[in-house]
N, C-alpha and C positions, 0 to 999 in steps of 0.2 A: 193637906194632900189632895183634897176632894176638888178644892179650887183650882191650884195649881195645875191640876189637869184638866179641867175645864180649859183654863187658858191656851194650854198648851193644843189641846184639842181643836178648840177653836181657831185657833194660828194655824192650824195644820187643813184642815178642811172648812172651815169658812162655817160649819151649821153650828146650831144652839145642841141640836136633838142630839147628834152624835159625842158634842162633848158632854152635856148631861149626863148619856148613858155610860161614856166613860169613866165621869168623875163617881159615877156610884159605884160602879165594879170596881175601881182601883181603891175610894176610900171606904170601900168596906171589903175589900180583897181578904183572903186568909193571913196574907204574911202580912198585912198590916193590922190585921185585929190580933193576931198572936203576938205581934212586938207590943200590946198594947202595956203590959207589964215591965218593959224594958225601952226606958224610955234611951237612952244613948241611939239605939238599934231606931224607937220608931222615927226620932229625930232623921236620923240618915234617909231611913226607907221614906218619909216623909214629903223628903227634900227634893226628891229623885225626878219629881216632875217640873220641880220649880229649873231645874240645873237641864234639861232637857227645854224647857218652854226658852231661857236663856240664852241655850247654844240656838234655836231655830231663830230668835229675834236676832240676832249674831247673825248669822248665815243667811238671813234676807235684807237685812241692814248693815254690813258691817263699815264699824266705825269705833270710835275711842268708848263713845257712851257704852252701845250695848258689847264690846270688850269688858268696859268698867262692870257694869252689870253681871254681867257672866262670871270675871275672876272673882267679884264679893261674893256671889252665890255659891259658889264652889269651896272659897274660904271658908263660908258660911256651914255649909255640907260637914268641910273636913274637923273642923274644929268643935262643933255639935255633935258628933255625932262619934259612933262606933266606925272607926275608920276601914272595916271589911266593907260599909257600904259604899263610902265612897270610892274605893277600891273598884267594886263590881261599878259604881257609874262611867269611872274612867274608863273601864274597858268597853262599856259601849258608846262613851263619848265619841274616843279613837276612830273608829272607821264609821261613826255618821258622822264625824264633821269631814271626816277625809273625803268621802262617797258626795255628800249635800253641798260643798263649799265651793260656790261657784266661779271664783277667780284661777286665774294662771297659777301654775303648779309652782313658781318659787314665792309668790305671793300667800299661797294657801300657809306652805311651809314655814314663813317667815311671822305671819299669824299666831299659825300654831304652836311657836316654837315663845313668840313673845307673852301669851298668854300662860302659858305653862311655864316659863320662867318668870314671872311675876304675880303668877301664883305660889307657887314652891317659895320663896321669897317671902312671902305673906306669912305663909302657914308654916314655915321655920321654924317660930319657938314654939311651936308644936310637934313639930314633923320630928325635928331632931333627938329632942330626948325618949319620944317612943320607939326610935330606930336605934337606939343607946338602952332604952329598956326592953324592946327585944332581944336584942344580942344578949341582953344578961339574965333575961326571964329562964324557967328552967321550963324548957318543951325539947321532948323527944325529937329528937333529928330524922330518924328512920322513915323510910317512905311505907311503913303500917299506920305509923303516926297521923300520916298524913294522909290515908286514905281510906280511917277509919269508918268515918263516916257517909263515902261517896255511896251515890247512888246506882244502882247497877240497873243495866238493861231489864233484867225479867222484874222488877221494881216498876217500871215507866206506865205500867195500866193504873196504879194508883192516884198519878196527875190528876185522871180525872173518874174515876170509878174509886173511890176511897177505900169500898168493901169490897173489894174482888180479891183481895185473902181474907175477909171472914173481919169480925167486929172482938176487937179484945172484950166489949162489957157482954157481951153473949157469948161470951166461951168458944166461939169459932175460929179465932184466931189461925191460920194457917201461913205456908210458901216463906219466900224469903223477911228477913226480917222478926219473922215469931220466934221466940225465947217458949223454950219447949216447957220451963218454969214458971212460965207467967202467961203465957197464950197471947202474948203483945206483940200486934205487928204496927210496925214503924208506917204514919202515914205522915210523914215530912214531907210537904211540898204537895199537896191535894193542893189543886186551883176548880177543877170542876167544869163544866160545859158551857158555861156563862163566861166567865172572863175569857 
C-alpha cells in the first residue's frame, strides 16, 4: 500500500517528499491498520492505490499496454479482495477518468466502455456466482437495513477529534452513538488532522 502510493504520488506531482509523506499516512492510515485482521478487506484497501497509480499511467499514456495494465490491476483488486472495496474504487474511478481523460468525448467513451468490458469478462467467474449468491444469501431488504449503520451529520466531529463524545474506557462516553448500557460511542472512521 505504502509503495504503491509513493508511485502514484510521485506520477502525480513529480517530488520524492510529497509522495514519502503520502505513502506514510496512507500505509499506516486507521482504516488500513484496522483491516489489518481481515485480510480480504486489507487486500482491497491495499490495492486502491496501485488501481489509482494505473488509471493515471493510462490517462497520460494511453494505449493497449497501460489499458492491459489497468484491467489486470482491477481484476486483480476484484478477485482478492472483499468486493465492497472494489466497489467504493469504481466509484471513484468513474468521474476521474471521465474528468482527467484527455481525448475527444466519443474516444474517452469508447475507452471506457472497452476496459470495463474486458474487465467484467475477466472477473466473471467470479462476479457471477456472487451476484447468484447474493440474490440467495438471507439480508433484510428494508431500507433500516440498510441504513443501519450510516453515519449521520452531528457524528462528523469525530473524523477528526475522536473524543469529542467522551472515551468509552473512561466512562465518559456521551452524544450520539453511546449505548446508555455500555457508555460506547461509535468512532468508525476517525482519520485525524494528519491524513
Amino acid at each position: 500500500a505504502a509503495v504503491t502510493t509513493y508511485w502514484y504520488v510521485k506520477l502525480l506531482t513529480g517530488t520524492r517528499v510529497a509522495a514519502l509523506l503520502s505513502a506514510v499516512a496512507f500505509g499506516f492510515s486507521g482504516t488500513l491498520i484496522a483491516a489489518v485482521n481481515d485480510i480480504n478487506s486489507l487486500q482491497g484497501i491495499a490495492l486502491i492505490p496501485l488501481v489509482f497509480f494505473s488509471l493515471e499511467r493510462f490517462l497520460r499514456k494511453p494505449g493497449k499496454v497501460s489499458a492491459v495494465w489497468l484491467i489486470g490491476v482491477l481484476c486483480i483488486q476484484f478477485l482478492s479482495s472483499h468486493p465492497q472495496y472494489s466497489f467504493y474504487t469504481w466509484m471513484a474511478l468513474l468521474p476521474y477518468f471521465l474528468i482527467f481523460y484527455r481525448s475527444p468525448g466519443k474516444r474517452a467513451w469508447v475507452s471506457l466502455f472497452a476496459i470495463i468490458g474486458i474487465f467484467l469478462s475477466l472477473v466473471a467467474v467470479q462476479l457471477l456466482p456472487f451476484l447468484e449468491l447474493s440474490a440467495n444469501a438471507f439480508r433484510p431488504q428494508g431500507i433500516e437495513f440498510s441504513s443501519q449503520n450510516q453515519l449521520k451529520l452531528i457524528e462528523l466531529p469525530r473524523l477528526i477529534m475522536a473524543r469529542f463524545y467522551g472515551s468509552w474506557r473512561s466512562g465518559s462516553s456521551w452524544g450520539p452513538g453511546s449505548q446508555l448500557e455500555t457508555g460506547m460511542a461509535n468512532t468508525e472512521g476517525y482519520m485525524g488532522i494528519f491524513p
